[in-house]
Backbone as a ProteinNet text record, in pm:
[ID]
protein_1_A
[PRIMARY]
XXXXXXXXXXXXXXXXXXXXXXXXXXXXXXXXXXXXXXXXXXXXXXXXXXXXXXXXXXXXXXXXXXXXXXXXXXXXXXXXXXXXXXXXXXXXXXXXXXXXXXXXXXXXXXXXXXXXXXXXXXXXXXXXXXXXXXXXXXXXXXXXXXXXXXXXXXXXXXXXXXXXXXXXXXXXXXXXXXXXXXXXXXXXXXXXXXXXXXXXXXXXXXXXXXXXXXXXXXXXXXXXXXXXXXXXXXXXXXXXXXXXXXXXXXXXXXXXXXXXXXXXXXXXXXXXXXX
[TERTIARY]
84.1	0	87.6	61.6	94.9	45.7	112.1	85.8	129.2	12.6	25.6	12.7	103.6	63.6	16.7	-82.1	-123.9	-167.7	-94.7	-173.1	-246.9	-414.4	-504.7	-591.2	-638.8	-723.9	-892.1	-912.5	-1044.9	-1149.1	-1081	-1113.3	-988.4	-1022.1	-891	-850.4	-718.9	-574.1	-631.7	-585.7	-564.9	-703.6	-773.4	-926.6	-913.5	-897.2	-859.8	-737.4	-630.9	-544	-603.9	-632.8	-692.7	-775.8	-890.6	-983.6	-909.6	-863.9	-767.4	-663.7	-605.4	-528.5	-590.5	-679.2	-805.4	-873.4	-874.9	-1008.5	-893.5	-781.4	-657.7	-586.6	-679.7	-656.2	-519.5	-504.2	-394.5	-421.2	-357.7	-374.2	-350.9	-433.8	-397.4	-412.3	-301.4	-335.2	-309.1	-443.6	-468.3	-474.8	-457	-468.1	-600.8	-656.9	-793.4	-799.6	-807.7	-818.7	-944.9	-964.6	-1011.7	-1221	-1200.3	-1323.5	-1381.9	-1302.5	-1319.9	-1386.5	-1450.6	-1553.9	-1480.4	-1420.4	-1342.4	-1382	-1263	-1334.8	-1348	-1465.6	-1492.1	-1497.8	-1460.7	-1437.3	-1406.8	-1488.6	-1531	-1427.7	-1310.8	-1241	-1140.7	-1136.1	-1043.1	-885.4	-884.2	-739.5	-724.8	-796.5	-787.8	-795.7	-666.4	-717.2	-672.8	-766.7	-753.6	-725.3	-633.9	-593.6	-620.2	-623.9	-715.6	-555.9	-548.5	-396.9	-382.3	-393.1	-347.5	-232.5	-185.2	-100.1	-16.3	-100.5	4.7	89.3	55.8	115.4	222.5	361.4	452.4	472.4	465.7	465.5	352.3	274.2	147.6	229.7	276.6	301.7	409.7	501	596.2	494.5	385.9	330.6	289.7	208.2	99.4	216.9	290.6	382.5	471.8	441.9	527.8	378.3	259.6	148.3	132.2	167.2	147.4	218.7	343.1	426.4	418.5	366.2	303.2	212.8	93.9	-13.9	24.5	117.9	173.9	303.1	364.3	533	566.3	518.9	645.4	514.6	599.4	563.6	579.5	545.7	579.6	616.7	476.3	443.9	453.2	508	483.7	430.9	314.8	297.4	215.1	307.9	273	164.5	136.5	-19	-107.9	-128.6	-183.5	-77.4	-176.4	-177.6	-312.2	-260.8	-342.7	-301.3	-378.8	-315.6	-349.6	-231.8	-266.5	-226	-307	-368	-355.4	-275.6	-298.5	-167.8	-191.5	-34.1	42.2	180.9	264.9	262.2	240.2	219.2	167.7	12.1	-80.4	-122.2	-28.2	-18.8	9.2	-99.4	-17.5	72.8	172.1	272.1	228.6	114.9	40	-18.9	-26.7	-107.9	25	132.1	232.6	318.4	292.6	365.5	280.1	153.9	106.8	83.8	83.5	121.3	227.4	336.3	445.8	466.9	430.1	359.7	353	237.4	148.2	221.5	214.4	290.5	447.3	494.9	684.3	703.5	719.7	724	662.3	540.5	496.5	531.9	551.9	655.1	767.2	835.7	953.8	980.2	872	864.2	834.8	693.1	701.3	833.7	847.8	991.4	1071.6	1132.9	1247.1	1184	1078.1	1013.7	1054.1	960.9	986.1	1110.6	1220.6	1337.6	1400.2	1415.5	1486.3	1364.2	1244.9	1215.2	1224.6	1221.8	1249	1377.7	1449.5	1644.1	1651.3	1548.6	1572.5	1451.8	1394.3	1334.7	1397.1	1481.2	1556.6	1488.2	1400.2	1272.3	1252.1	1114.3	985.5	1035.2	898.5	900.6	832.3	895.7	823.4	793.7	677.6	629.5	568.9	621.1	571	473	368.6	268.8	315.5	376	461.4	290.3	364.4	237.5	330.8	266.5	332.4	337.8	292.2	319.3	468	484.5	668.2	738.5	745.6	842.9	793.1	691.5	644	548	563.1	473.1	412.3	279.3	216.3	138.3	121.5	-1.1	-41.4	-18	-105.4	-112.5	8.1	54.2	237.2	297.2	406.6	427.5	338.4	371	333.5	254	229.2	330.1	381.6	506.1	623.4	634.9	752.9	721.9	617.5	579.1	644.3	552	588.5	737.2	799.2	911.9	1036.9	1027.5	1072.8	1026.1	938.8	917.7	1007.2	937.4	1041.1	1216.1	1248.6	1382	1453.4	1370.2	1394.7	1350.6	1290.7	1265.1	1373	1417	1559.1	1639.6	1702.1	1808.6	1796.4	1738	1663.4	1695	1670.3	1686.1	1817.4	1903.4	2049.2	2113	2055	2096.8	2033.7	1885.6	1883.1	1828.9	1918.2	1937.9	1985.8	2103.5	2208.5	2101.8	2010.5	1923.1	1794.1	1840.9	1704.6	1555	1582.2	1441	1418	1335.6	1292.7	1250.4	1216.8	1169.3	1088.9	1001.4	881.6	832.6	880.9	803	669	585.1	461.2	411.4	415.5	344.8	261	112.5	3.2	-55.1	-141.3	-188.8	-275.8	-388.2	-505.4	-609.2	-677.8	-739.2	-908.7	-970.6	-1094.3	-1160.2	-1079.9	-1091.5	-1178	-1152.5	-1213.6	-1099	-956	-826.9	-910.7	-992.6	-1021.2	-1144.2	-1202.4	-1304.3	-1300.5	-1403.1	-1344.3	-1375.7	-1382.9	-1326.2	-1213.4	-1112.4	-949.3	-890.5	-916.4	-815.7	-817.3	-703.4	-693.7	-650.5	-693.9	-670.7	-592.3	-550.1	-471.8	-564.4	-534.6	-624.4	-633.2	-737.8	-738	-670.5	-616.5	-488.5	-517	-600.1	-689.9	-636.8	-659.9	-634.8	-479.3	-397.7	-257.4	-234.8	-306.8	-241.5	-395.5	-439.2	-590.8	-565	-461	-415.4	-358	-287.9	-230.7	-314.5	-290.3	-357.7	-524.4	-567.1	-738.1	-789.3	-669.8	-753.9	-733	-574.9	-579	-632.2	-724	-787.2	-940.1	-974	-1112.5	-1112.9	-985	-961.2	-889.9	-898.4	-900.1	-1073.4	-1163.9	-1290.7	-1334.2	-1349.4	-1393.7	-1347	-1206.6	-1231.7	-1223.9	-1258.8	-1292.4	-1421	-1404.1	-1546	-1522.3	-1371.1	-1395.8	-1238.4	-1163.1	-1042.5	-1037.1	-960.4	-903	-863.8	-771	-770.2	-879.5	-815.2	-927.4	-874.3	-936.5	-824.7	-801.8	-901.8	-915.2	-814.1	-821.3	-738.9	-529.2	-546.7	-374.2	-365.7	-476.1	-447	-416.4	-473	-436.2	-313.3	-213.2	-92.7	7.4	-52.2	32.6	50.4	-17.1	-29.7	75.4	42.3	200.8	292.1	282.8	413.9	501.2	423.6	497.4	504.9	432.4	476.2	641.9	657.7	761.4	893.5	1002.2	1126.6	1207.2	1200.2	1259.4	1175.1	1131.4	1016.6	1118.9	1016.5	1121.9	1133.5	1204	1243.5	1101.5	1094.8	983.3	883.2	776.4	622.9	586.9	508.8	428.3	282.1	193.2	30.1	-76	-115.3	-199.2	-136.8	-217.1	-171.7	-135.3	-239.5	-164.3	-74.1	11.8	128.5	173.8	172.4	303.2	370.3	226.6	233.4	309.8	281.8	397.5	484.5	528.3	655.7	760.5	705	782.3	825.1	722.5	735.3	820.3	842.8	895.3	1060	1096.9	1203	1270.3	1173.4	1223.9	1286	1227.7	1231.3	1350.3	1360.2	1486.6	1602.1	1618.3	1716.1	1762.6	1640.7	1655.5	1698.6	1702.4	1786.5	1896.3	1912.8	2033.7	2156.5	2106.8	2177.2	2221.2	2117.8	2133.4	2228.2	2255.5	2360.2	2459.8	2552.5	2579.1	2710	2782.9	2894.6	2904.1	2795.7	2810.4	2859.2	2774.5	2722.9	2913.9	2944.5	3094.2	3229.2	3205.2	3280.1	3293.7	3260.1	3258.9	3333.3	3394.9	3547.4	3669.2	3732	3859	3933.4	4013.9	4112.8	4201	4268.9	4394.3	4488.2	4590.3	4708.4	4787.1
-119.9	0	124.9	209.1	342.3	447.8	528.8	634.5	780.1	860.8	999.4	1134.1	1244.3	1348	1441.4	1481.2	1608.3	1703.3	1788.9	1933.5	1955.9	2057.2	2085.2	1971.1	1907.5	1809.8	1787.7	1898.8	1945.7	1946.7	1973.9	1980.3	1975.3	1948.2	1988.5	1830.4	1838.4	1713.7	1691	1788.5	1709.8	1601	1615.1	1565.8	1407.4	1443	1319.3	1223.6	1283.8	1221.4	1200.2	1167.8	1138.4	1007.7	1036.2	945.9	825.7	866.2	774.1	642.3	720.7	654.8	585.6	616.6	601.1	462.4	498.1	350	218.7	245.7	115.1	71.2	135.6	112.3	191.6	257.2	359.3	485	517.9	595.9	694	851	1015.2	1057.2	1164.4	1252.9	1379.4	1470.3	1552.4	1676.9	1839.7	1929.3	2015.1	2112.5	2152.5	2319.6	2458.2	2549.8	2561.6	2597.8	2634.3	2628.1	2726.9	2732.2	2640.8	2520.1	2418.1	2342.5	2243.2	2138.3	1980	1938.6	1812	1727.5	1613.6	1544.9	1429.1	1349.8	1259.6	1125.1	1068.1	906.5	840.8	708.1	645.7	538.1	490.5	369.9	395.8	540.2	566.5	575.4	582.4	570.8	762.8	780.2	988.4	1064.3	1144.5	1230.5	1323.9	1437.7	1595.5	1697.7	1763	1867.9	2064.4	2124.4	2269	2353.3	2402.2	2438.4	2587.6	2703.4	2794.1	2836.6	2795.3	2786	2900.6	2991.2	3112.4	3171.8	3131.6	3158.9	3014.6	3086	2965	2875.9	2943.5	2890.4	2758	2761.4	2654.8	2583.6	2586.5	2446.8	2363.7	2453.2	2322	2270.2	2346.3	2281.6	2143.8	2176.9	2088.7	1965.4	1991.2	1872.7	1793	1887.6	1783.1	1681.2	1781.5	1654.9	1559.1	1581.9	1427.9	1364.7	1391.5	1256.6	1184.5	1271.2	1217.9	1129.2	1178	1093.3	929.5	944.4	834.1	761	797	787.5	794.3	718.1	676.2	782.6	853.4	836.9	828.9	778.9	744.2	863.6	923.1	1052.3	1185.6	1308.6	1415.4	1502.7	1487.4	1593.5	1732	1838.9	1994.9	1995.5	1992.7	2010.8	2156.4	2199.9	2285.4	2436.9	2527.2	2655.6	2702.4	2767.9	2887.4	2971.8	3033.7	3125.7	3219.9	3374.8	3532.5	3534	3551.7	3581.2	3751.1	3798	3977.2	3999.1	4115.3	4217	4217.1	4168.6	4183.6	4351.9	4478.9	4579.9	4619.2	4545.9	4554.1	4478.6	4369.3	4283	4401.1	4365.8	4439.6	4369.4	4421.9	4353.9	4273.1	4273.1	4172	4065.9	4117.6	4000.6	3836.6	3965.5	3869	3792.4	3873.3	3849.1	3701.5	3684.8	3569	3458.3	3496.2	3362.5	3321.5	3356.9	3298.8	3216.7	3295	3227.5	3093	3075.9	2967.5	2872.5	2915.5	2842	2765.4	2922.4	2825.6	2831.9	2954.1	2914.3	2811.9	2796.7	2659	2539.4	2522	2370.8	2353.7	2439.4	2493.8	2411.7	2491.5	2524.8	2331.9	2260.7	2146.5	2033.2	2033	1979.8	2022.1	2112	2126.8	2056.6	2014.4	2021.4	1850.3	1807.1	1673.6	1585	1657.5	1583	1510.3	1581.3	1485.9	1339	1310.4	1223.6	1138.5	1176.7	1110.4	1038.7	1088.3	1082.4	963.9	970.8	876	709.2	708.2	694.3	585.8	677.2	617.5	584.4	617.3	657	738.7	764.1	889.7	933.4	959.4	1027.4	1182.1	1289.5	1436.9	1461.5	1460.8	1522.3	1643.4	1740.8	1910.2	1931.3	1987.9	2000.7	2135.7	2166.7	2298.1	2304.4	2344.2	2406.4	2404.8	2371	2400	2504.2	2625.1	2729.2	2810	2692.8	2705.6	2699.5	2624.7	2572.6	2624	2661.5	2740.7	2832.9	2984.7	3073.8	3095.1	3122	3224.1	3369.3	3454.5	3524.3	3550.1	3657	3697.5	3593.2	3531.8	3414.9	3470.8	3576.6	3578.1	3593.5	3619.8	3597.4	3410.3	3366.5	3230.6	3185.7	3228	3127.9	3137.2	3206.6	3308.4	3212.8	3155.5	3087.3	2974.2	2873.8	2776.6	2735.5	2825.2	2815.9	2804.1	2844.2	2862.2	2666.5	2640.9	2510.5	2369.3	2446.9	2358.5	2343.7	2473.4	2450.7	2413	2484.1	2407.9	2259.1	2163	2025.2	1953.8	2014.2	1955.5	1997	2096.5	2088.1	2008.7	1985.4	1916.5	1782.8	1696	1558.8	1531.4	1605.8	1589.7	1560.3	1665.3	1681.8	1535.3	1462.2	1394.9	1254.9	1227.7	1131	1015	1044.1	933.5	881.1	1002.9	917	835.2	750.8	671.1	778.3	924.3	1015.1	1060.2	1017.4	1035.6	1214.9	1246.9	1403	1449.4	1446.4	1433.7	1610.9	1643.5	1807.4	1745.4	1742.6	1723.1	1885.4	1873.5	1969.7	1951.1	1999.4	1940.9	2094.9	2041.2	2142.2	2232.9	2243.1	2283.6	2156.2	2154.9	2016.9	2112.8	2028.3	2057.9	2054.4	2149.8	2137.1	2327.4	2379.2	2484.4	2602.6	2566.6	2615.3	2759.3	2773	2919.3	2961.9	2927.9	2966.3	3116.9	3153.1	3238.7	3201.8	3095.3	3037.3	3031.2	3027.6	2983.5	3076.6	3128.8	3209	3351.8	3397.7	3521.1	3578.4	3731.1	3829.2	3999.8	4004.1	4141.6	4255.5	4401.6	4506.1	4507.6	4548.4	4522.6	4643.4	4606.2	4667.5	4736.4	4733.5	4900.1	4863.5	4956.1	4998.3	4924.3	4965.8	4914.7	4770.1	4722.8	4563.1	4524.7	4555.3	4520.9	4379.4	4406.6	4287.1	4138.8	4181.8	4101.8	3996	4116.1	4080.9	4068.7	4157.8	4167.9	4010.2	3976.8	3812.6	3735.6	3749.3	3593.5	3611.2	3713.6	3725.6	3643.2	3678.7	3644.3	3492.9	3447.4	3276.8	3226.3	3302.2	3172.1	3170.7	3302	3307.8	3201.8	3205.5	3071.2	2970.9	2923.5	2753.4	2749.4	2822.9	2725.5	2624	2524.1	2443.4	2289.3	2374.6	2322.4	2270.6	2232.8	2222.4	2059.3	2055.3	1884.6	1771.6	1811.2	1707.8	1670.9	1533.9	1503	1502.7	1535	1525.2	1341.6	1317.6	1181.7	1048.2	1111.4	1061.1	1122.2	1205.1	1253.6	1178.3	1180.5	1145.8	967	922.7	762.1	768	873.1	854.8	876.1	969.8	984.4	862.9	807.9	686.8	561.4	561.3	471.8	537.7	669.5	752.8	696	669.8	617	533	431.8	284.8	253.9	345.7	332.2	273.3	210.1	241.1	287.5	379.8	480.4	602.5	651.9	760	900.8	963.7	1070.4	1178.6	1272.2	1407.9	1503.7	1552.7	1546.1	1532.6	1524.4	1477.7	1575.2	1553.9	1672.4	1576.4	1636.1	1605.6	1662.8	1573.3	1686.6	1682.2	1653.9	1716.8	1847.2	1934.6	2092	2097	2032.1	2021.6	2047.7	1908.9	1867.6	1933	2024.2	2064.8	2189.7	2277.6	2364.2	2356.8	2235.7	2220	2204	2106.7	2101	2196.1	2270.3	2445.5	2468.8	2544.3	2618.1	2573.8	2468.9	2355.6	2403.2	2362.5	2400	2537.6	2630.8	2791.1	2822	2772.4	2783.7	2713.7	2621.7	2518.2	2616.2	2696.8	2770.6	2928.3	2965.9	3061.3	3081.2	2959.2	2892.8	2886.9	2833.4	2824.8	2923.2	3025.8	3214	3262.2	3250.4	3345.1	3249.7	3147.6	3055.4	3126.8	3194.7	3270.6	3360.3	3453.9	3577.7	3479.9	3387.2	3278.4	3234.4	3179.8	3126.5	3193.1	3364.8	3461	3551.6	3527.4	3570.9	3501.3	3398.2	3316.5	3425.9	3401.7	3415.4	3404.4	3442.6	3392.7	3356	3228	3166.3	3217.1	3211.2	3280.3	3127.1
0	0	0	-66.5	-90.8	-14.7	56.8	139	29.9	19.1	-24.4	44.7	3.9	64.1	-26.2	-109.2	-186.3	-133.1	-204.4	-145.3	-263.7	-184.2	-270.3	-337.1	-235	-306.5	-330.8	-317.1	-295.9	-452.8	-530.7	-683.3	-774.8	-906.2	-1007.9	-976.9	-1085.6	-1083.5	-920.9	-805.9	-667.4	-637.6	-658.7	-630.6	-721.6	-864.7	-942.8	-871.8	-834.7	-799.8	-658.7	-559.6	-482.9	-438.7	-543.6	-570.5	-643.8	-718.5	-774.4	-697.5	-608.6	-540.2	-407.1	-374.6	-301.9	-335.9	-444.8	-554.6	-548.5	-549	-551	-401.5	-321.4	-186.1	-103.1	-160	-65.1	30.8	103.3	219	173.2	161.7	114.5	216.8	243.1	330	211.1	253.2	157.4	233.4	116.4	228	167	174.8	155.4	203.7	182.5	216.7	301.7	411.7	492.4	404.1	299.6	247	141.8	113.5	67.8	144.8	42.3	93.6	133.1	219.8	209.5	61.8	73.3	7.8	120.2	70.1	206.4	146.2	260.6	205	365.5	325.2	489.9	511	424.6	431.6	598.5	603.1	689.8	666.5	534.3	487.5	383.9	438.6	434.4	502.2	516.4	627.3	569.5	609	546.3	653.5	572.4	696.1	617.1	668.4	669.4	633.3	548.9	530.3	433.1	465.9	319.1	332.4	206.4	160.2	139.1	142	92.4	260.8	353.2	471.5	469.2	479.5	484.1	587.2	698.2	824.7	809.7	740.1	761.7	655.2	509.4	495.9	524.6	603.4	699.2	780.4	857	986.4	949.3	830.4	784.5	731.5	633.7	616.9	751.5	858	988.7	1011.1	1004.3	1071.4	960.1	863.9	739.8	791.8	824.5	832.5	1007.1	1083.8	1225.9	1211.7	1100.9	1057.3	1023.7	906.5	830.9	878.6	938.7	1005.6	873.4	752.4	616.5	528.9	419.9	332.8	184.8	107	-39.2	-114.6	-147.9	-243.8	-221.8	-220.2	-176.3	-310.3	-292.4	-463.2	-402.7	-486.3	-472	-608.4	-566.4	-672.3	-616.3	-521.3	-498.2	-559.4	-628.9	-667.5	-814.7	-850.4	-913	-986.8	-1112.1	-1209.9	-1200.2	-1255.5	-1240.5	-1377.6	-1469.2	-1584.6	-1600.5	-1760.9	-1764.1	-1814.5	-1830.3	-1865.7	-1763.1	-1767.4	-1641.6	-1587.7	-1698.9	-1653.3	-1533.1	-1575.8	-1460.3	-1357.6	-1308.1	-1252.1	-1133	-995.8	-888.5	-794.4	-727.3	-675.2	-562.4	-494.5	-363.7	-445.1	-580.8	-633.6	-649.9	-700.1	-724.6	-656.1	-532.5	-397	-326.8	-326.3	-320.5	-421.9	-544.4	-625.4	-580.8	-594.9	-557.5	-425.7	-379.1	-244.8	-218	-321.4	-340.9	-421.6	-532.6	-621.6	-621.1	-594	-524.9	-395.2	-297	-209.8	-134.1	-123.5	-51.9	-59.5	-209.8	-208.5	-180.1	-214.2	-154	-46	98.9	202.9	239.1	139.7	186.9	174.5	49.2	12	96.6	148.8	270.2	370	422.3	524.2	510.5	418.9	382.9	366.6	322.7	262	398.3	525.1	653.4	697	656.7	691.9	530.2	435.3	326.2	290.1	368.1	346.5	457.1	596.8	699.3	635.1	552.9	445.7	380	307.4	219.2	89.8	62.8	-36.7	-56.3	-141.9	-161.7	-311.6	-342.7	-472.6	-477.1	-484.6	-529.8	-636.9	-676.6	-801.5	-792.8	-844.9	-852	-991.1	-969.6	-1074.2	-1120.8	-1222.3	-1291.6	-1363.4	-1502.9	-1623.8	-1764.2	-1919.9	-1955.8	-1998.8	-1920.3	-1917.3	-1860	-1799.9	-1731.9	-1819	-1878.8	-2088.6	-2182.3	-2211.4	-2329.4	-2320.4	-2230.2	-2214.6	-2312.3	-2276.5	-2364.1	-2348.4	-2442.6	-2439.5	-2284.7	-2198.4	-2122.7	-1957.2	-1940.5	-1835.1	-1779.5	-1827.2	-1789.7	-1627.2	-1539.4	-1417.1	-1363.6	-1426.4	-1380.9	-1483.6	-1568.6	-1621.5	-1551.6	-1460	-1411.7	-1296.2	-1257.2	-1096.5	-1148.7	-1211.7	-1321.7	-1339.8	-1427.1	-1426.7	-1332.4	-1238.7	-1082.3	-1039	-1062.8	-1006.9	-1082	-1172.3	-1297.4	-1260.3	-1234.2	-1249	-1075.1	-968.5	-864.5	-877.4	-984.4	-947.5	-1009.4	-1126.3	-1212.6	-1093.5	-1023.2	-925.8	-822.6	-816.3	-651.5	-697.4	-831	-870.9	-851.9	-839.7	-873.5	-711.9	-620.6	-492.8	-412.9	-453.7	-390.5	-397.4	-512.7	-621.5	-536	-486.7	-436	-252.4	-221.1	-90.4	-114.1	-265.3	-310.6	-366.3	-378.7	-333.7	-500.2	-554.8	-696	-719.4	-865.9	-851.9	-936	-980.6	-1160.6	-1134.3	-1248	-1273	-1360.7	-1322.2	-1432.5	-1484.6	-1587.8	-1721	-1763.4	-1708.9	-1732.5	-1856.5	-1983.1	-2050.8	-1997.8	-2103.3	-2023	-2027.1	-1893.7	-1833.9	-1784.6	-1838.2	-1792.9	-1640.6	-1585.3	-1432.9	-1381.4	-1299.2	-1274	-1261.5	-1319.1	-1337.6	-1370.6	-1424.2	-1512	-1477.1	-1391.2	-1342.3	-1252.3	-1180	-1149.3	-1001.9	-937.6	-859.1	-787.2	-926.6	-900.4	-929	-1091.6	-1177.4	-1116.2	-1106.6	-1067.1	-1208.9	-1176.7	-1346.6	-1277.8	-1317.6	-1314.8	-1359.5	-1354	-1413.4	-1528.8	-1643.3	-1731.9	-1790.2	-1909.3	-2018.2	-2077.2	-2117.3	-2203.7	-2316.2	-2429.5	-2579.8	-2576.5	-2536	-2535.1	-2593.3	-2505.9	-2504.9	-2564.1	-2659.3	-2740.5	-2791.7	-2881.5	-2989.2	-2919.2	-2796.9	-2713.4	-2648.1	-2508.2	-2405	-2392.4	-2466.8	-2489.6	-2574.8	-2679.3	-2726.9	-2657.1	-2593	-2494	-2361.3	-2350	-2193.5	-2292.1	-2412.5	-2437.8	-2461	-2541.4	-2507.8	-2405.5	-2313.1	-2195.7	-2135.6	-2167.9	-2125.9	-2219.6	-2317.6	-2401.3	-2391.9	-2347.8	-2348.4	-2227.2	-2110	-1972.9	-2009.8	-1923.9	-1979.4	-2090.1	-2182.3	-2328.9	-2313.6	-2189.8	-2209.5	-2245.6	-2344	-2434.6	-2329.6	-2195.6	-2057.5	-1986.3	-1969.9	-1912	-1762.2	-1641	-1515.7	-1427	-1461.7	-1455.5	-1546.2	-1658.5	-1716.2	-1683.8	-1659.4	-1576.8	-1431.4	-1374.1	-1230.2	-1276.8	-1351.7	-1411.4	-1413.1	-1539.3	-1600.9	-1497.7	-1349.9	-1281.6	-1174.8	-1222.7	-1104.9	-1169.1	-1272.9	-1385.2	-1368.9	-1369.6	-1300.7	-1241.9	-1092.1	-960.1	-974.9	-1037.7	-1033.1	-1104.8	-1221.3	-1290.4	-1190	-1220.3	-1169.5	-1189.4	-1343.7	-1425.7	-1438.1	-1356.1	-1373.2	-1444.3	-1543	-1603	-1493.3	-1527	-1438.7	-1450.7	-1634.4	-1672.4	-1725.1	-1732.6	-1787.8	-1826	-1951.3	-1993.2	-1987.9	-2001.3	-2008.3	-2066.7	-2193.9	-2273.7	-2467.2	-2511.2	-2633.4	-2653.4	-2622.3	-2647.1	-2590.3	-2478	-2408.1	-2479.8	-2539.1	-2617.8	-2741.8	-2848.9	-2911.9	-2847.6	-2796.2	-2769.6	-2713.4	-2632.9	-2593.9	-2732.9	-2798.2	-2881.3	-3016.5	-3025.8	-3103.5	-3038.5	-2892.7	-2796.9	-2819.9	-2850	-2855	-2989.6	-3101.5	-3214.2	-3253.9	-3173.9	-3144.7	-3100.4	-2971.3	-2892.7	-2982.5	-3053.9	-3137.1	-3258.1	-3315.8	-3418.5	-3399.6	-3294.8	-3212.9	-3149.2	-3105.3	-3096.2	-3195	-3282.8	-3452	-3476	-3472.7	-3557.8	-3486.8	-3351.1	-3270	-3219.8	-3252.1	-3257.4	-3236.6	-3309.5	-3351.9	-3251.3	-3197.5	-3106.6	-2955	-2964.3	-2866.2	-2823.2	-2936	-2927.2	-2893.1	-2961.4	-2989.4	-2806.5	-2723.4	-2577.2	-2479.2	-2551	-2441	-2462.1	-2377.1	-2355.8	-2496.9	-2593.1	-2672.9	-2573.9	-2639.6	-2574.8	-2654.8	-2580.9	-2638.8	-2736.5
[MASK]
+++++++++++++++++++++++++++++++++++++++++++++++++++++++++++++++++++++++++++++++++++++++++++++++++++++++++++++++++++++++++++++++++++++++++++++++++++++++++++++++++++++++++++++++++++++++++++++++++++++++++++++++++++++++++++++++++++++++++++++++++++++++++++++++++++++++++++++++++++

């Protein structure tokens, strides 16, 4: 049996992943914001704890009582956060000051928290739920790519550091998933941009209003792939999820390769000459 810790399991990926791991008989300990509705389940192998996230102090707390709960545990997945959508212009700085929050600092905060009982362990797997908005921004996301990205690249450093104590590390890159990501529930939006940013920011604020509802993931179907995830004994560093993932990861790739090429010379021409 498998013991989990997710944060944010109330709806979205966390809720799928949950139930999921739940239905195959494993133990979640899940975390839930205060104004969330648990999720409930009578096996006795869930326990939910009341946690926001954007105060740091709470997610060390909350990650010492998971592992009181569980003594061992397997999974630590940062799954909990949220998007700030807009012109970085008009992005205000409290707004940005708590994504981050949420988004990196808190895992951050659990992962440090986690790694001395994982190391005594001698196990565990972290999987961080990035975006592939972290690898291939777009349109009207540069502060949630900027969160994103930060996760991403603290989960590649982190694989390296704690590789040799048995402790695995999966950035998952999930697309867009038909969850309530864009609702206005979740999604946070910046001031709006006026005339300026018309062409920009004004279409990709009106398509993300149109495909909430209509997103191509299924979350049910990720919380599956992440579950072959863990089973793996070669699990990758990272996962992407989603066709549109993939499709712009791999644009984003070709982009960077073909930019690469063009300044290749300027790129080379900045060593030292040897004598």
């Amino acid at each position: 049996m498998t013991t989990w810790f997710i944060t944010g399991i109330s709806r979205g990926l966390g809720k799928a992943m949950a139930d999921a791991a739940l239905a195959r008989g494993d133990t979640v300990i899940g975390t839930v914001r205060g104004t969330d509705r648990p999720v409930e389940d009578g096996s006795g192998r869930l326990h939910v704890l009341s946690a926001d996230l954007s105060d740091g102090e709470t997610a060390e707390t909350v990650t010492r009582q998971a592992f009181e709960i569980a003594d061992q545990i397997d999974i630590v997945v940062n799954n909990a956060g949220y998007g700030l959508l807009g012109a970085l212009e008009m992005a205000a700085n409290e707004d940005v000051a708590r994504l981050f929050a949420v988004d990196v600092f808190a895992p951050f905060r659990i992962i440090k928290a986690s790694l001395p009982y994982l190391r005594a362990q001698g196990r565990g797997h972290i999987i961080n739920v990035t975006s592939v908005a972290g690898r291939a921004p777009g349109v009207g996301t540069a502060m949630y790519s900027a969160a994103k990205a930060a996760l991403e690249g603290m989960s590649a450093g982190l694989a390296s550091e704690v590789k040799p104590f048995g402790i695995k590390v999966t950035a998952v890159a999930p697309g867009a998933f038909r969850t309530d990501f864009l609702s206005a529930h979740s999604i946070r939006k910046s001031d709006a941009a006026g005339e300026a940013y018309a062409e920009t920011i004004g279409k990709s604020s009106a398509a993300f209003d149109a495909a909430d509802g209509r997103q191509a993931g299924d979350p049910v179907l990720a919380a599956e792939a992440i579950l072959e995830l863990v089973n793996s004994d070669n699990p990758p560093l990272h996962l992407l999820l989603g066709s549109d993932a993939l499709r712009r990861a791999r644009s984003k790739i070709d982009q960077v390769a073909e930019e690469i090429d063009a300044w290749e010379a300027i790129t080379r021409g900045t060593d030292f000459v040897e004598a």
